[in-house]
N, C-alpha and C positions, 0 to 999 in steps of 0.2 A: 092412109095411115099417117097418125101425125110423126113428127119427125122430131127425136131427144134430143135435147140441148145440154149439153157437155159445161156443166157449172164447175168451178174451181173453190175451195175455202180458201177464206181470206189468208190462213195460215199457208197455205201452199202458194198463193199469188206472192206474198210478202218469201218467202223462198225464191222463189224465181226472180222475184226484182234484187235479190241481194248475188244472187249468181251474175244477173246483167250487171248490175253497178261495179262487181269485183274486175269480171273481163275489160272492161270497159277500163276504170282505174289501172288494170295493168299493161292494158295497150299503151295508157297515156303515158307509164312511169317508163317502158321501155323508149317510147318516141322521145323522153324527156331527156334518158339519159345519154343515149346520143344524138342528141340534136332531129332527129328523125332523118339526119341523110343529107340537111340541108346546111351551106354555111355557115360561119358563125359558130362561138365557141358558148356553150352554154354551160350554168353552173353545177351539173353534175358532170360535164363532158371533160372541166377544167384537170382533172385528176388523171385524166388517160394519159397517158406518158409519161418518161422520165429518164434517169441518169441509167445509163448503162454503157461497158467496156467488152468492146468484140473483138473477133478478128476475120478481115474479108477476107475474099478469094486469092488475094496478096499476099497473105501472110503480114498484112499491117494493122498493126492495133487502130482500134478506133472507139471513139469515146460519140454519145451525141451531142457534147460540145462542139464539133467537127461539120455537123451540119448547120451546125445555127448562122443564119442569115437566106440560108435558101428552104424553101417547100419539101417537105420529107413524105413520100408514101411509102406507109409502113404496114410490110403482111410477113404474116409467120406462116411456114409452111415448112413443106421436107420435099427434097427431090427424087425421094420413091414414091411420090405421091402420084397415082397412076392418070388423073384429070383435072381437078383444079387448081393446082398449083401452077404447074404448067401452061393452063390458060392463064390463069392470073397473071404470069411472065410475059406472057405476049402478050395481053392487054396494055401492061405498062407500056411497051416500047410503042405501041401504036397510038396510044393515048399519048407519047411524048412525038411522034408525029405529026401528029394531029397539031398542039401548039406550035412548032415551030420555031423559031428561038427564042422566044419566052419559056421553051422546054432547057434552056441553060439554068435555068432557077430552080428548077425542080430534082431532086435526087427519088427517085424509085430505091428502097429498102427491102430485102427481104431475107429475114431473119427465121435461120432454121430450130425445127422442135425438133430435133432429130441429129445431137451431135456427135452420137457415136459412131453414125456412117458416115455425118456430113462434116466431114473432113478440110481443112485448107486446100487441100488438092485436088478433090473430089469434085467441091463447089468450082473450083476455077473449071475442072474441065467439064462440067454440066452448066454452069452457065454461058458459056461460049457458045450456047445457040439460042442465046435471049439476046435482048436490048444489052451492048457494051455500055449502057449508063448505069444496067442495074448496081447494085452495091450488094453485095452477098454477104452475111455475115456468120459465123458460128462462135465456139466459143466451150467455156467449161459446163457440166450440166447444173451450176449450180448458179453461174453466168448469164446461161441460157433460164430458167426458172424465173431469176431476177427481173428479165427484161418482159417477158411473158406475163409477170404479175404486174408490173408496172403500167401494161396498155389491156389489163385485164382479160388478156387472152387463155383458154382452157387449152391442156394438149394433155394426153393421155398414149402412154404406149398399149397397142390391142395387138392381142398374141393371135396371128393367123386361123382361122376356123372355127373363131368365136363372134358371137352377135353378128351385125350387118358389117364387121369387116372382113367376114368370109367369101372369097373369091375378089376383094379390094386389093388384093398385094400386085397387080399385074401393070407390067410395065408398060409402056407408051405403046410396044409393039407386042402385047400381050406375053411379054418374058415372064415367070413369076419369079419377082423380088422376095432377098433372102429373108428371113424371119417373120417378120412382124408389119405393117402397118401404124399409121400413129392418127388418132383421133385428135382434129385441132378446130378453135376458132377458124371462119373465113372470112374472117372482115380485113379490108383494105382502109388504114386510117390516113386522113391527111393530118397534116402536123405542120403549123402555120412557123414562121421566121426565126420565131423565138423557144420551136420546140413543145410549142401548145397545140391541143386538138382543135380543129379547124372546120371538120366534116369528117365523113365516111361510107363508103363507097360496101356494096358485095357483091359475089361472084357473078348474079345476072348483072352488072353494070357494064353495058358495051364503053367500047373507049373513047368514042363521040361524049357519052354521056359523063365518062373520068374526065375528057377534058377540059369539056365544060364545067364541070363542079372545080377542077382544079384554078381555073381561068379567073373565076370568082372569089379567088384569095391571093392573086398574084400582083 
């Protein structure tokens, strides 16, 4: 029995090669805009960051004029956040092990989507079981929005037992946390001398691999 050969029209191949070329073009535009991960500030990367006024775990105002002349890793997150934020935190501090004291130069940032729980006093006594270099910041929600839009980070509040945030509200020892959950960007930005983007890092980055990438702007 002979065997049918599975013919295409020309209008349906010229379809499919327009679905390849669009995937393809959008992989590239994503790698482009930030840099793909790799060193180096590129010119759609040039725009992530900016001017913004917090307040740390201190209770001291701070501006990102404040870090300029050292290495800034910058993540937004919330500490109800039941898994990677918290790894995130420990990443830093072992990725600032990891260099050594070349990790004098480098400031770990981590700047909350979540200010109505994360508090000045909240943050201080939940970061006391990270890296003492973190720099915690919060601030007003309008503060908070600012600095968010500036390194182009999404955060959304998701009201418990909706979509895939349902069963997410659970705390490190499986407590469940009070209301809500908050849907955020997970990217870890470095932010070179002068307060420009540099690279950036996400959550599967071990901290051999953060401190390598960091090591390469120092």
């Amino acid at each position: 029995m002979r065997s049918r050969e599975h013919r295409f029209s020309p209008s349906v191949l010229v379809g499919m090669l327009v679905i390849v070329v669009a995937m393809v073009l959008g992989l590239y535009y994503i790698s482009e805009r930030l840099g793909g991960g790799e060193a180096g500030e590129t010119a759609a990367g040039a725009d992530i960051g900016g001017p913004f006024t917090l307040t740390d775990q201190n209770g001291k105002t701070v501006t990102d004029e404040d870090f300029r002349g050292s290495l800034m890793l910058v993540y937004f997150g919330y500490t109800n956040c039941p898994d990677v934020c918290p790894l995130t935190l420990s990443t830093f501090g072992q990725a600032l092990d990891l260099l050594g004291d070349d990790a004098r130069d480098v400031v770990p940032v981590f700047i909350t989507v979540d200010p109505d729980r994360d508090t000045v006093e909240h943050l201080k006594t939940y970061m006391a079981q990270f890296d003492r270099r973190i720099v915690a910041l919060t601030g007003s929600p309008d503060a908070i929005a600012q600095a968010a839009k500036a390194y182009h980070v999404y955060f959304k509040r998701a009201e418990p037992g909706t979509g895939q945030q349902a069963g997410m509200a659970a705390g490190h020892e499986g407590h469940e946390m009070p209301g809500y959950a908050m849907d955020h960007t997970s990217i870890i930005y470095l932010m070179d001398r002068n307060g420009h983007y540099a690279a950036h890092f996400d959550q599967s980055t071990t901290p051999a691999q953060m401190a390598a990438g960091i090591a390469k702007n120092l």
